[in-house]
LOKOLMI-252136 format. One record per residue (C-alpha): residue in one letter; chain; z, x, y. Coordinates in steps of 0.25 Angstrom, whole numbers, plus 5000, padded with zeros to 4 digits. Layout:
BEGIN
R   rolo   lodo     zz     xx     yy
R      A      A      Z      X      Y
...
% end
This chain:
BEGIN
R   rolo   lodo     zz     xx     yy
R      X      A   5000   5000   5000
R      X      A   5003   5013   5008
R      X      A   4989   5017   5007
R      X      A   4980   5005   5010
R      X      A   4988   5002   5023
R      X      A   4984   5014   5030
R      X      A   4968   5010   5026
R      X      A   4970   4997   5029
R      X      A   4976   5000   5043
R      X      A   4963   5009   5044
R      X      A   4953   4998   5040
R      X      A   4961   4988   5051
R      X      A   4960   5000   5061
R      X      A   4944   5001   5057
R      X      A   4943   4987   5060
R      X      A   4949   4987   5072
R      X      A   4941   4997   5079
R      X      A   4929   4993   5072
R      X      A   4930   4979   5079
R      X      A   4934   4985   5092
R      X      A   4920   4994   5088
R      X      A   4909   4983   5085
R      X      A   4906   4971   5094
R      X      A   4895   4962   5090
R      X      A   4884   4956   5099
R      X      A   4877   4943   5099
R      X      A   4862   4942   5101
R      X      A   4868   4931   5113
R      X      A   4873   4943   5120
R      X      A   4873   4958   5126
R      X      A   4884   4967   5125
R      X      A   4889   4977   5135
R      X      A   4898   4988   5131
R      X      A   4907   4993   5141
R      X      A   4914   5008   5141
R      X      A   4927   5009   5151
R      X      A   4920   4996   5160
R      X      A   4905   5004   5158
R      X      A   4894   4998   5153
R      X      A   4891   5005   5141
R      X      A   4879   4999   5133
R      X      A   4872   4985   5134
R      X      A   4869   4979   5119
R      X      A   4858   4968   5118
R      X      A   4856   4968   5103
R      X      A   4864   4960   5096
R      X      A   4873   4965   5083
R      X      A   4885   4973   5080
R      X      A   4890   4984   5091
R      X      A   4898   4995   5093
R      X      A   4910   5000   5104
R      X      A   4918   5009   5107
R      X      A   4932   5002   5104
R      X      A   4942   5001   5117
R      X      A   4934   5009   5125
R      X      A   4920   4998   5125
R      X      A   4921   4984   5126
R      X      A   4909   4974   5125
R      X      A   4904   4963   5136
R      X      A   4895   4952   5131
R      X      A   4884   4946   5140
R      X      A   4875   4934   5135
R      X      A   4861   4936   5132
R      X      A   4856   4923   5133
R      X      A   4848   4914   5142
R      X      A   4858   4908   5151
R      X      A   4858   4896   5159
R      X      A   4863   4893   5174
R      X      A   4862   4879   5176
R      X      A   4866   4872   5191
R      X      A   4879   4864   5191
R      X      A   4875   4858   5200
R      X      A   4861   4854   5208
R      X      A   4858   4863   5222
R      X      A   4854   4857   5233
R      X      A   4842   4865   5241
R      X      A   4832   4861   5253
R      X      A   4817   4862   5251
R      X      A   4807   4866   5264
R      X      A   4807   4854   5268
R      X      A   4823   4853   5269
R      X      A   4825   4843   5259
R      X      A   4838   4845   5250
R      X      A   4835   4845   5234
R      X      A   4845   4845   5223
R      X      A   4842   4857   5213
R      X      A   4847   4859   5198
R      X      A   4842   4871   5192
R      X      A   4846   4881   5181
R      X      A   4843   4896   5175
R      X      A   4839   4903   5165
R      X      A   4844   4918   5164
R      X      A   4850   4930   5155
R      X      A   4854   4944   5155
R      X      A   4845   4955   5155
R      X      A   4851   4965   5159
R      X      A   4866   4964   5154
R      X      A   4872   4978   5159
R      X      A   4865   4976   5174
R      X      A   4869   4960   5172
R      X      A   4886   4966   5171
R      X      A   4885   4975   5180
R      X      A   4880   4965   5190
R      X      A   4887   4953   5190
R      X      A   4895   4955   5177
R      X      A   4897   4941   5171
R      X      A   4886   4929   5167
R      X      A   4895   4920   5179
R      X      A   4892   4930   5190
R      X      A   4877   4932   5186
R      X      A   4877   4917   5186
R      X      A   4882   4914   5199
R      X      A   4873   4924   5206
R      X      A   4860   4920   5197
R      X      A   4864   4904   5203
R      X      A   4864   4909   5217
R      X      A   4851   4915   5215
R      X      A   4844   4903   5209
R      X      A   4851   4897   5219
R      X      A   4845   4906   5231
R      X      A   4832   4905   5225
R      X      A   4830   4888   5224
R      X      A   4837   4887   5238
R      X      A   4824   4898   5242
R      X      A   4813   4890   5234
R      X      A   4817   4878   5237
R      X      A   4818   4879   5253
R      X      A   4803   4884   5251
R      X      A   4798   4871   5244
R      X      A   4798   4857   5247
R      X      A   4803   4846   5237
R      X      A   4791   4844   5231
R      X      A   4788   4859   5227
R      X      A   4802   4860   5221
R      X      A   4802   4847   5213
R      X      A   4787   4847   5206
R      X      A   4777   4855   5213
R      X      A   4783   4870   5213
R      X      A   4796   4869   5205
R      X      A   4790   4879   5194
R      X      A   4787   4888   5206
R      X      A   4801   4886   5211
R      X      A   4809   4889   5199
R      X      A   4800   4902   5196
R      X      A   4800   4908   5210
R      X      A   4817   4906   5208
R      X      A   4819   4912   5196
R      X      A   4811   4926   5200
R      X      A   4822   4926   5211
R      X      A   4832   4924   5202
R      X      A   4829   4934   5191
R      X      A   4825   4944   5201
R      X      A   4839   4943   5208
R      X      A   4844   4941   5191
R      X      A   4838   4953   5188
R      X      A   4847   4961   5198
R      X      A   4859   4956   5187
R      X      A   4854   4957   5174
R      X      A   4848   4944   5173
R      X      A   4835   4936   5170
R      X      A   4832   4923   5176
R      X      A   4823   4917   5166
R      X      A   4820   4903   5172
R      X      A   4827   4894   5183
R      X      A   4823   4878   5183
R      X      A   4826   4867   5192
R      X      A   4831   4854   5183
R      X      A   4832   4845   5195
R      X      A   4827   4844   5209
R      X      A   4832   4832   5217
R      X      A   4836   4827   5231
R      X      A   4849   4823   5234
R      X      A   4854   4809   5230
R      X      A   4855   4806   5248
R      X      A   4838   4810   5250
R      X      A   4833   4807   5236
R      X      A   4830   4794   5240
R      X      A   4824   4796   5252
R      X      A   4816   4806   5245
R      X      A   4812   4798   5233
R      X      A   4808   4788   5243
R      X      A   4798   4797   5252
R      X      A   4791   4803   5240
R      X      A   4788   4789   5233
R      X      A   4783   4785   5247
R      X      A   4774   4797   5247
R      X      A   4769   4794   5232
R      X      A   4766   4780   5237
R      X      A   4758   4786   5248
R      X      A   4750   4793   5241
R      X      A   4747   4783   5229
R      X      A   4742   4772   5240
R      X      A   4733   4784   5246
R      X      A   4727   4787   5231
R      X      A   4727   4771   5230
R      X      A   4717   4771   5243
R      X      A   4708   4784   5238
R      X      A   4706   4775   5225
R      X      A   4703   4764   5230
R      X      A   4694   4770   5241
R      X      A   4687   4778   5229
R      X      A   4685   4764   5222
R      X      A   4680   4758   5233
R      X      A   4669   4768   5234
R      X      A   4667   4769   5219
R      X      A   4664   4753   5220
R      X      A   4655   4755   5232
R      X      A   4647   4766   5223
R      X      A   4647   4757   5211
R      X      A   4642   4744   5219
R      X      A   4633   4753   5226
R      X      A   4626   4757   5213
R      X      A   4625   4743   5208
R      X      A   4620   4738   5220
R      X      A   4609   4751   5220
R      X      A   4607   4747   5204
R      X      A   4604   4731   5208
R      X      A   4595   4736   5217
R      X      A   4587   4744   5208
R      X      A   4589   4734   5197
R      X      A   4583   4721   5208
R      X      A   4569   4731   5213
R      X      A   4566   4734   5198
R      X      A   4569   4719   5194
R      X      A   4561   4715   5206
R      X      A   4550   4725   5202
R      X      A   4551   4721   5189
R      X      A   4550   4704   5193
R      X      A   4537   4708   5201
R      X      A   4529   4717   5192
R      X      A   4531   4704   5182
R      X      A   4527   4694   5192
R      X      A   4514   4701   5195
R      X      A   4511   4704   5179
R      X      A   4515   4686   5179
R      X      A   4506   4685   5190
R      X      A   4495   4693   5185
R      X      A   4496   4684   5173
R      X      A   4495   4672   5179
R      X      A   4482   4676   5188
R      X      A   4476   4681   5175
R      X      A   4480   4668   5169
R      X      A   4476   4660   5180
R      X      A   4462   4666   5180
R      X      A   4459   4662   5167
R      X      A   4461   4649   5169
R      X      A   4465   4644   5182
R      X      A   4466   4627   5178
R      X      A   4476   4633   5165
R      X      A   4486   4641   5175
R      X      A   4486   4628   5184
R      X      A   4490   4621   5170
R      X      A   4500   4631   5166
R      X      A   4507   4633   5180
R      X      A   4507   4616   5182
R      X      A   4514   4616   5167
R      X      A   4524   4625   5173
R      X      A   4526   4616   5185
R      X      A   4528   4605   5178
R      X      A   4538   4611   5169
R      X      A   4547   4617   5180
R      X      A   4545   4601   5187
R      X      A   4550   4593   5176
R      X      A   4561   4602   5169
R      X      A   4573   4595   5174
R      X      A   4572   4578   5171
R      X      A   4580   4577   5183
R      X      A   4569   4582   5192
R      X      A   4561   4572   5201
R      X      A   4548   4577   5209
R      X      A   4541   4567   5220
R      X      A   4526   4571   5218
R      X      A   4511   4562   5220
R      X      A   4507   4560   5205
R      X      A   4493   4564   5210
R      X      A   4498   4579   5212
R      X      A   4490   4589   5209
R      X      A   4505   4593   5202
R      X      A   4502   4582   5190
R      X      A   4488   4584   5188
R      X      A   4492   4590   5173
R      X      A   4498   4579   5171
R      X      A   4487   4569   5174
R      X      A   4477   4574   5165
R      X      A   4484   4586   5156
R      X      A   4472   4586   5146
R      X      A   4463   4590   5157
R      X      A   4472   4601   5161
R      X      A   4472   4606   5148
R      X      A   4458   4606   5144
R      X      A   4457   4611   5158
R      X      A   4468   4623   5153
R      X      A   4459   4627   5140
% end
């Protein structure tokens, strides 16, 4: 019992200074390794590690993308010294963890100073653009001119700005309906004015169209007409030809045709001497056939 004492002592003593010795780090994290308050290495891969017991101890920093979001919505003026509500957040990490201690030492300082930069930097852009630009026309151009200010003053600590992004953009409750009220007013405007272009563009479009109707009508009434009169000449022609060959049969055939056209309706009545040459077929119809052949 003498004996294993003394070893067992040694192994507890070996274990003692062995997790005095070995530290592990995480592959959320970077170490530092400190010597009598000196920086003494930076170590970014994760796995088991190695100190000097009681003369170097280990400070962890975290390696991840981290988030500063806005307690609370700012309020900034645009160009045209309107007052906007403004709820943004950011995206950063460490870079460079040894100039990130020995600038501002700890993840709240680095965050207070990296707020009052984006801070600075949505005050400057938003006093040079109006509400339109930073609600919907040039927000992307906003948030990216702002977050190359931001990492360029970041960069000075250690750290990487990797995004910045407005979540809302509102007016105070006291002007947002008066705003709301203006801009719907301004939509109204212009949907009345596209209103009149299409009607004016329809009017003229129904000109055009009855133009060209009345152009085609035209055309169509002289070609009819031209039509109508090259057959009246050919029936004309005929008739003369006709009327040639037999002068007393064309005189038959044209009174047949009166007399048709004369008695259609039973409801006519006509006053006429029955000794008119109008009836003289009638009198003596054989004659005026044998006279026809």
């Amino acid at each position: 019992m003498q004996k294993i004492m003394p070893i067992l002592l040694a192994v507890l003593g070996i274990l003692f200074v062995a997790s005095l010795s070995l530290f592990t780090v995480d592959q959320r994290q970077y170490a530092m390794v400190f010597q009598f308050g000196e920086v003494e290495r930076v170590i970014k891969q994760p796995g088991i590690q190695f100190k000097i017991p009681l003369l170097q101890n280990v400070r962890y920093f975290d390696s991840r993308v981290l988030t500063i979001d806005a307690e609370a919505p700012e309020l900034f003026n645009t160009r045209e010294k309107k007052n906007v509500l403004v709820d943004s957040y950011v995206k950063w990490r460490i870079v460079d963890v040894e100039q990130f201690y020995k600038s501002v030492g700890s993840e709240n300082a680095a965050v207070a100073r990296l707020k009052q930069t984006i801070n600075d930097g949505l005050r400057a852009e938003f006093g040079q653009k109006t509400v339109a630009d930073v609600i919907s026309g040039k927000r992307d151009q906003v948030m990216e001119t702002v977050r190359k200010r931001a990492d360029a003053d970041a960069r000075k600590i250690g750290v990487e700005i990797l995004d910045v992004r407005l979540k809302r953009v509102d007016f105070p409750d006291k002007i947002s309906s008066s705003v709301y009220d203006r801009m719907q007013s301004e939509r109204r405007t212009v949907a009345s004015q596209l209103r009149s272009e299409g009607a004016a563009d329809a009017e003229r479009i129904r000109a055009e169209a009855e133009k060209q109707r009345d152009v085609l009508l035209a055309d169509a009434y002289n070609k009819a007409q031209q039509r109508k009169g090259e057959g009246d000449a050919k029936a004309a022609a005929i008739y003369a030809e006709a009327y040639g060959r037999s002068p007393e049969f064309y005189a038959f055939w044209r009174s047949m045709d009166a007399y048709k056209e004369s008695f259609k309706n039973k409801s006519d009545v006509m006053v006429l001497d029955p000794n008119s040459e109008f009836f003289k077929y009638f009198k003596n119809p054989q004659a005026a056939a044998s006279k026809g052949r």
